[in-house]
C-alpha angles and dihedrals in degrees: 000000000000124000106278120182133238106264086054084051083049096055094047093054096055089056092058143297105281099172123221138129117301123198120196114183124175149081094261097096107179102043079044090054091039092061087044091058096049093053089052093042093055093043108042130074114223101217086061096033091119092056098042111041126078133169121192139167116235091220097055099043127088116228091242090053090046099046093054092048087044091053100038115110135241107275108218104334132065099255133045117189135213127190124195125193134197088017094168087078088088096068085084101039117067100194097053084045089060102049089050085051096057097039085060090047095054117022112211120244105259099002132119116197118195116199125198130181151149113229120223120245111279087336105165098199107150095225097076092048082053086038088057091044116044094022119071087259127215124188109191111186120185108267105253109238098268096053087064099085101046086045088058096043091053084050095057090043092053092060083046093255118130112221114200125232105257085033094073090037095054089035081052098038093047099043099032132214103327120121102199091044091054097045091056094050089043087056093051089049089052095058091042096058080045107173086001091080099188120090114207128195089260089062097051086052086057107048103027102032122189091080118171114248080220143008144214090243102042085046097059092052089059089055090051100041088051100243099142102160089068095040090058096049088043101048090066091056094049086048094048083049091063106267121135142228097241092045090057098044084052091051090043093049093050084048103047086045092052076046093048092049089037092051088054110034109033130236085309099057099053089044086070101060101034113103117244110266090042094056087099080070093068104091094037089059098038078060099043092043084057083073095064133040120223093261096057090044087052094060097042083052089051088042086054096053097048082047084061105053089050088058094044095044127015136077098239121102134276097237084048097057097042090046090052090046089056094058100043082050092052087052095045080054099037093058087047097057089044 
């Protein structure tokens, strides 16, 4: 079987429990264990769920232990589940390989084994390469930090509560990266806003605290939309919160090229290129790209990377080099709009 992904896991779950060996590889643990949980959920009765149910850690378990548990029967329901942890433990230790091996080979009747593991660096082992291809196969990788915001926005969508914009950017600014964490403090917006059904970024302020004053993303809107007066004011206090120059050069060049492709082929053409959880994006920088014409893209894209170099390179400081950006920037606006 080729690598799926977990939405289509997801979707095959809700059809109907249909067994099998799943394999879910990554750094990216709680979406890894969310996806676990959904496989044993849909396939495990509750009333047997004693007699059915066993976790185990690939490091702490012998082959002949394994390969019992592995082999025993449902016990008065239709499935019985397995779950395996750590199982990259078994890249160093033949004889658990092999029971794995053999359990992906041939399924056993009635039995769902879940399978979880962080690969090795560039490890080259060939039983991952046979776990991807014979198991149902699941690569969660941690959410780079722009896709935070539309992740959390799908999240909220998908429990029919509508979080606004700047909403998911201050809840992501002020928590951080972690999946788990952000999941906990959007269910607790979620039953604050109660019937509402619609978090704003004042709720988030009242319930989170520790809110940014600003923030990389809405930052960079104010770049794009041309407001330079607040961007000004509001790269010093992203500065004084701990962001860098070269940080910021690298968020503004990935946003003047989306406007560039977005100022010469359309909505359609930047929705091809977006990553999955910032498609929502799409409309938001088609709008913003009608403000400037290619040319003068061209040039800001040409004014970032020489930023970029000063802050790589030369002796001036930060605030120097960013302030001057900004202004070459307004110009650079300023000309398109002429």
């Amino acid at each position: 079987m080729a690598l799926t992904t977990a939405d289509a896991v997801a979707r095959a779950l809700s059809k109907g429990p249909g067994g099998g060996v799943f394999f879910l590889f990554g750094d990216e643990e709680y979406l890894k264990e969310e996806t676990a949980s959904a496989i044993v959920a849909a396939h495990l009765d509750p009333a047997t769920r004693d007699f059915n149910y066993d976790q185990l850690r690939a490091g702490d378990v012998e082959p002949e232990t394994l390969a019992s548990i592995l082999a025993t029967p449902p016990m008065m329901a239709e499935w019985r589940v397995v779950v395996v942890r750590e199982v990259q433990a078994i890249a160093t230790q033949a004889r658990l390989r092999s029971v794995i091996e053999d359990v992906v080979d041939n399924p056993p009747q009635g039995t769902v084994v879940v399978l979880l593991a962080s690969l090795p660096e560039r490890s080259k082992a060939q039983i991952w390469e046979k776990l991807k291809k014979k198991a149902t196969s699941v690569e969660f990788t941690p959410l780079a930090a722009a896709d935070v915001p539309g992740w959390l926005i799908a999240r909220a969508e998908e429990q029919g509560v509508d979080l606004e914009t700047s909403a998911a950017r201050a809840l992501s600014s002020a928590v951080g990266e972690s999946l788990g964490v952000l999941t906990q403090e959007l269910a607790k917006l979620i039953e604050y806003v109660g019937e509402r059904k619609r978090i704003s970024k004042a709720d988030v302020a009242e319930m989170v605290g520790s809110v940014p004053r600003q923030n990389r993303w809405d930052w960079f809107d104010l770049v794009s939309d041309g407001r330079f007066a607040e961007a000004r004011s509001g790269l010093h206090v992203l500065l004084d919160e701990g962001e860098s120059g070269v940080g910021l050069v690298i968020g503004l060049g990935t946003q003047f090229l989306r406007l560039a492709i977005a100022a010469r082929g359309g909505e359609r053409a930047l929705a091809e290129i977006l990553p999955p959880h910032q498609r929502w994006l799409g409309r938001r920088l088609t709008k913003q790209a009608r403000s400037w014409n290619p040319e003068a893209l061209d040039r800001a894209l040409s004014d970032l990377l020489r930023a970029d170099r000063l802050l790589k390179s030369a002796s001036l400081d930060e605030r120097q080099i960013m302030e001057e950006l900004l202004l070459r920037l307004q110009q650079r606006a300023q000309r398109a709009a002429a």
